[in-house]
C-alpha positions as CSV (number, residue, x, y, z in Angstrom):
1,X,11.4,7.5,6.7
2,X,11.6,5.7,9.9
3,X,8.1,5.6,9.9
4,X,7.0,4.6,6.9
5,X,9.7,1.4,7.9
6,X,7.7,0.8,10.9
7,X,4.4,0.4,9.5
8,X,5.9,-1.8,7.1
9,X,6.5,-4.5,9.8
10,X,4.2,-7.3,8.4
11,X,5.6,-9.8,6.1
12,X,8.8,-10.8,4.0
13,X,11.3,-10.4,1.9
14,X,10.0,-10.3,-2.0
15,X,13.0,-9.0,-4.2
16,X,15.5,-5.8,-4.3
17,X,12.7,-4.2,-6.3
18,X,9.7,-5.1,-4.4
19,X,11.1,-5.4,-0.4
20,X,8.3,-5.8,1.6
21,X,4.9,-7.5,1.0
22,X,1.1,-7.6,2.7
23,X,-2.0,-8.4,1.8
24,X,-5.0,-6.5,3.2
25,X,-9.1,-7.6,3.6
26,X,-11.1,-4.0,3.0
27,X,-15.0,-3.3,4.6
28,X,-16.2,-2.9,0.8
29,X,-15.6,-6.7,0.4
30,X,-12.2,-6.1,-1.9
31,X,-8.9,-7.7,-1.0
32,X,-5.5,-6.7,-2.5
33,X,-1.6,-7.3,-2.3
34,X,0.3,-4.9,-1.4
35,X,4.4,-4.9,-3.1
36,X,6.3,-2.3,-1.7
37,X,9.5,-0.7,-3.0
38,X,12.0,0.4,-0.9
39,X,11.1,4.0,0.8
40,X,12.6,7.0,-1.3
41,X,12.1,9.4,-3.6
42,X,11.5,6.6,-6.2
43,X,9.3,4.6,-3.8
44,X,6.0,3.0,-4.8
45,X,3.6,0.1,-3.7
46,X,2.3,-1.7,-6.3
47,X,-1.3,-3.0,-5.6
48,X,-2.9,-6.3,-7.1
49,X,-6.3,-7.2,-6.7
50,X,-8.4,-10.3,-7.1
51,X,-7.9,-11.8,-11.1
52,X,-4.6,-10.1,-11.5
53,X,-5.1,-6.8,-11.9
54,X,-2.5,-4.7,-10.7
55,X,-1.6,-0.9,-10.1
56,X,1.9,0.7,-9.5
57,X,0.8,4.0,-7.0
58,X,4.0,6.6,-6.4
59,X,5.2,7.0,-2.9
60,X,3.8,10.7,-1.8
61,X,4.1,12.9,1.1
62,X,2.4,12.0,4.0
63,X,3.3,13.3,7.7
64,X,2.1,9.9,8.9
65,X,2.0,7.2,8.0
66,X,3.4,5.5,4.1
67,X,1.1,7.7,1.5
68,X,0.9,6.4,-2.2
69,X,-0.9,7.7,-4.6
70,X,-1.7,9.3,-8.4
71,X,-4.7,11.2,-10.2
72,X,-7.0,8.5,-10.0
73,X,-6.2,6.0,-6.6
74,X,-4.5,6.6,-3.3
75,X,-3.5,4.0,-0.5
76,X,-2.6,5.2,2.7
77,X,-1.0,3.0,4.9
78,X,-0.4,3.1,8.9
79,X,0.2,0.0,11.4
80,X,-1.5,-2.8,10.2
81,X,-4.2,-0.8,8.5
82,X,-4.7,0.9,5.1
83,X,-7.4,3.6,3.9
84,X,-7.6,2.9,0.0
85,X,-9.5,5.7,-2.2
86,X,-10.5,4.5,-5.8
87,X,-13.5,6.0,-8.1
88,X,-14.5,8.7,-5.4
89,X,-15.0,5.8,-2.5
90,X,-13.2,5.2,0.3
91,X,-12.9,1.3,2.3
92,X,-10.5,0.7,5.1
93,X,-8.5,-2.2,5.1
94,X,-6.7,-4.3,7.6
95,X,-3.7,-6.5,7.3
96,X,-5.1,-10.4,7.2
């Protein structure tokens, strides 16, 4: 838990539901906003991409590092950087 606090050092207060925020610039071109929930069993990030489309991903296990994902996307978050996996490809991204 400590660690997935740490690597959530960037950026403010949003709301009790959504407590920390960051936006990320990815290699493939894409950008997205990153809400995240406080870290729990119930934890989750939800993602929002350019024209508003957004995705609520699950906290998951991870042994380093904050680890969201579902059947179809995963975002995997460490420091100021963030590996996100959507449709089979995989970009890195880095806090702007």
């Amino acid at each position: 838990m400590k660690l997935i606090m740490a690597s959530l050092v960037l950026v403010g207060a949003v709301n009790s539901a959504w407590a920390t925020e960051a936006s990320y610039q990815c290699a493939d071109g894409s950008a997205v906003r990153a809400a995240f929930s406080t870290p729990g069993s119930a934890g989750s990030v939800r993602l929002t991409f350019r024209k508003g489309r957004s995705v609520v991903l699950p906290q998951a296990l991870s042994a380093d590092g904050g680890r969201y994902a579902d059947n179809a996307m995963e975002f995997w978050i460490k420091g100021n950087t963030a590996r996100m996996t959507r449709a089979g490809a995989t970009t890195e991204c880095k806090t702007r």
